[in-house]
C-alpha positions, -999 to 999 in steps of 0.1 A, spaced: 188 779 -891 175 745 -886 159 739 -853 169 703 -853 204 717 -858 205 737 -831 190 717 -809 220 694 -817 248 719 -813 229 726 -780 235 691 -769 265 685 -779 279 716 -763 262 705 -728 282 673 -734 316 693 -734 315 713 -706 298 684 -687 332 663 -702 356 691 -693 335 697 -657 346 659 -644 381 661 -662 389 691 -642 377 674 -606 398 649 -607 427 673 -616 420 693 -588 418 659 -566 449 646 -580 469 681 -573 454 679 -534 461 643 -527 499 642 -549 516 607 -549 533 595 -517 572 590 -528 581 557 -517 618 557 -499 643 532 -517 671 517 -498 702 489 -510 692 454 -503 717 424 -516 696 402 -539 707 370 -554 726 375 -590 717 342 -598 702 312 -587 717 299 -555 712 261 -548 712 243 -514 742 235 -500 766 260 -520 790 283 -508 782 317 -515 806 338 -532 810 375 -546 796 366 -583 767 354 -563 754 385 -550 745 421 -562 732 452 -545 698 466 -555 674 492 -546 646 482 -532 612 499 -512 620 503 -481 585 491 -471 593 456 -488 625 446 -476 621 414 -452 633 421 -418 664 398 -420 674 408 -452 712 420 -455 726 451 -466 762 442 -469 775 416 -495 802 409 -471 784 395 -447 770 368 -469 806 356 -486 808 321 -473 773 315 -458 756 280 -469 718 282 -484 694 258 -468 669 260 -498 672 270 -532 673 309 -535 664 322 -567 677 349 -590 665 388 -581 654 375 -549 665 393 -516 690 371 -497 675 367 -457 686 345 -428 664 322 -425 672 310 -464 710 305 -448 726 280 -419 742 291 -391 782 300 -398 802 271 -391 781 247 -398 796 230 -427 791 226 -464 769 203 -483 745 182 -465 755 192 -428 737 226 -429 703 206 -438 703 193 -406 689 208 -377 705 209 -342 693 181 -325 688 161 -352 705 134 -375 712 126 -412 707 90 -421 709 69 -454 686 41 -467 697 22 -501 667 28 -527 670 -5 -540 652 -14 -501 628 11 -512 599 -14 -531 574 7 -550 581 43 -550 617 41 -556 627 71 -581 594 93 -566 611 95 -529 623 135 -536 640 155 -515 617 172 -490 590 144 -495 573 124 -463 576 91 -456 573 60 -436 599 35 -426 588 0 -425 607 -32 -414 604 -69 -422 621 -97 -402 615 -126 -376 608 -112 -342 639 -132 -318 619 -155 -299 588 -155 -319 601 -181 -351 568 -199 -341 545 -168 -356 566 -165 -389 577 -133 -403 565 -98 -389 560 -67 -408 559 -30 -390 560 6 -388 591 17 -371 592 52 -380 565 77 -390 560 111 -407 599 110 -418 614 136 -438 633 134 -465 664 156 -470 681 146 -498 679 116 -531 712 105 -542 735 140 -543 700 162 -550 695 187 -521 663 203 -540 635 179 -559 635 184 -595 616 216 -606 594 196 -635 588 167 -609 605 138 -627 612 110 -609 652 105 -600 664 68 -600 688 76 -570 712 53 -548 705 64 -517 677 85 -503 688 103 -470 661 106 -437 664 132 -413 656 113 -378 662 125 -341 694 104 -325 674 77 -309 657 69 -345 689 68 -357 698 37 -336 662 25 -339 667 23 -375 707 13 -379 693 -22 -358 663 -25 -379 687 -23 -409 708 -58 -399 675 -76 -384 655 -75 -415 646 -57 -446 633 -19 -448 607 -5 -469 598 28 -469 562 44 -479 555 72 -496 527 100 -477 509 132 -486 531 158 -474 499 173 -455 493 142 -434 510 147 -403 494 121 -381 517 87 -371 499 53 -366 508 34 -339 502 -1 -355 503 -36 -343 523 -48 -371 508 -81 -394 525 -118 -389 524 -145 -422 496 -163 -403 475 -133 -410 486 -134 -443 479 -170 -452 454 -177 -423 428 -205 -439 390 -206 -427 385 -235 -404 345 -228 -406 328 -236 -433 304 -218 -449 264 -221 -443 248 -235 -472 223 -209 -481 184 -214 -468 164 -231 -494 133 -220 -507 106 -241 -488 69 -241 -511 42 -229 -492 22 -257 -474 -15 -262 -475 -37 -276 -448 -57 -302 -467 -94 -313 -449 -99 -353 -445 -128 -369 -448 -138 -395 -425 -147 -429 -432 -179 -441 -435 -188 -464 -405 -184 -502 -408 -219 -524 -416 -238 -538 -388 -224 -572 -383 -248 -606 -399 -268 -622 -374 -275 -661 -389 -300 -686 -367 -282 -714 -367 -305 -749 -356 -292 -781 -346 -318 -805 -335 -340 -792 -311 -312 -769 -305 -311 -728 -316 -281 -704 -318 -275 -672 -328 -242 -665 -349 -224 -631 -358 -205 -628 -388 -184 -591 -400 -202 -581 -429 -174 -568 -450 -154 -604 -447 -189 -618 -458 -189 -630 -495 
């Protein structure tokens, strides 16, 4: 036979027990170390989508078996337990139904279970909103600004400022939840949840002048503490006025004088009279 053939069949057979060597490792591997069974257990999911503010009922719910390693800790087991509970933010389809998606029992339908103890749901009319009216969603942040004339202060004109910082928005008209592509919502009302004493600030705001609220990144959790802007500083005119600016003065040059030549010697003329002689001087440059 061919050596070159052989030496082929040589290699090739190497190859194939070499091939067959690692397949059975890992079988024995895989027999030593067999797959962990995971326990299931029944969990209630959500049969559907639940929105905020809805009363869940039976149709709502299903049971499912679940890992028991991924269940959340206040998940429920019973769909009893759930019939008439409130969601406090959307719950989606398949998903596990826990307690802290769901207000407290008894405390109302709608809106009400939105609000925190402690805390207070107030309206503002959007058409009071200037500029980002129809992109105030729930859940959004924002600032409340007023504009009015300051009792006692008619002298300084109108006053603009920041009541209320940092403000969360809870609902935008009858929406609970902002809309899932993001599209602005030309709303009525847009509805701020504030503690009780920013509920009265801004119910007396409301009749002294006219709100405005300002739309902030959700991430910016700082509130200003401003001085608030008066029409003078709006329409304040420059008494001073400006400097002309510096001309461009030419380089002077020292320029060396000359100095006159002396004045001639003055004429001396003899002048006789008689037996008489005198000596007369006359300025040589008046001479002709």
């Amino acid at each position: 036979m061919n050596p070159r053939v052989m030496l082929a069949l040589a290699v090739s057979a190497g190859m194939a027990l070499i091939v067959a060597g690692v397949f059975y490792q890992i079988a024995v591997r895989d027999q030593a170390n067999p797959v962990e069974q995971v326990a299931l257990q029944e969990v209630v999911v959500a049969a559907k989508e639940l929105n905020t503010g809805a009363t869940i009922e039976v149709a709502d719910l299903r049971v499912e078996m679940w890992p028991s390693t991924k269940i959340p800790s206040d998940a429920f087991f019973e769909i009893d337990e759930l019939l008439g509970r409130v969601p406090i933010n959307k719950i989606l389809a398949d998903e596990p139904v826990v307690g802290r998606r769901l207000a407290d029992p008894g405390s109302g339908f709608g809106l009400a279970p939105k609000v925190p103890p402690g805390m207070r749901a107030m309206s503002v009319r959007v058409n009071d909103v200037i500029g980002v009216s129809g992109f105030v969603l729930p859940e959004a942040r924002v600032d409340v600004l007023v504009t009015g004339m300051p009792r006692g202060q008619e002298s300084d004109g109108q006053m603009t400022k920041t009541i209320l910082g940092n403000v969360r928005v809870i609902s935008a008209g009858e929406n609970l939840e902002p809309d899932a592509s993001g599209k602005p919502q030309r709303v009525a009302v847009v509805t701020l949840l504030v503690t009780p004493h920013q509920a009265e600030l801004l119910t007396l705001a409301t009749s002294q002048g006219r709100l405005q609220l300002v739309l902030r990144n959700s991430s910016d959790e700082e509130v200003y503490d401003t001085d608030g802007v008066r029409e003078p500083e709006i329409f304040r005119v420059k008494t001073e006025m400006p400097k002309p600016p510096a001309k461009h003065r030419p380089r002077t040059r020292t320029i060396a004088r000359i100095a006159p030549p002396p004045p001639p010697p003055p004429v001396q003329l003899e002048i006789i009279r008689g037996n008489e002689r005198s000596m007369q001087a006359f300025d040589a440059s008046t001479a002709n």
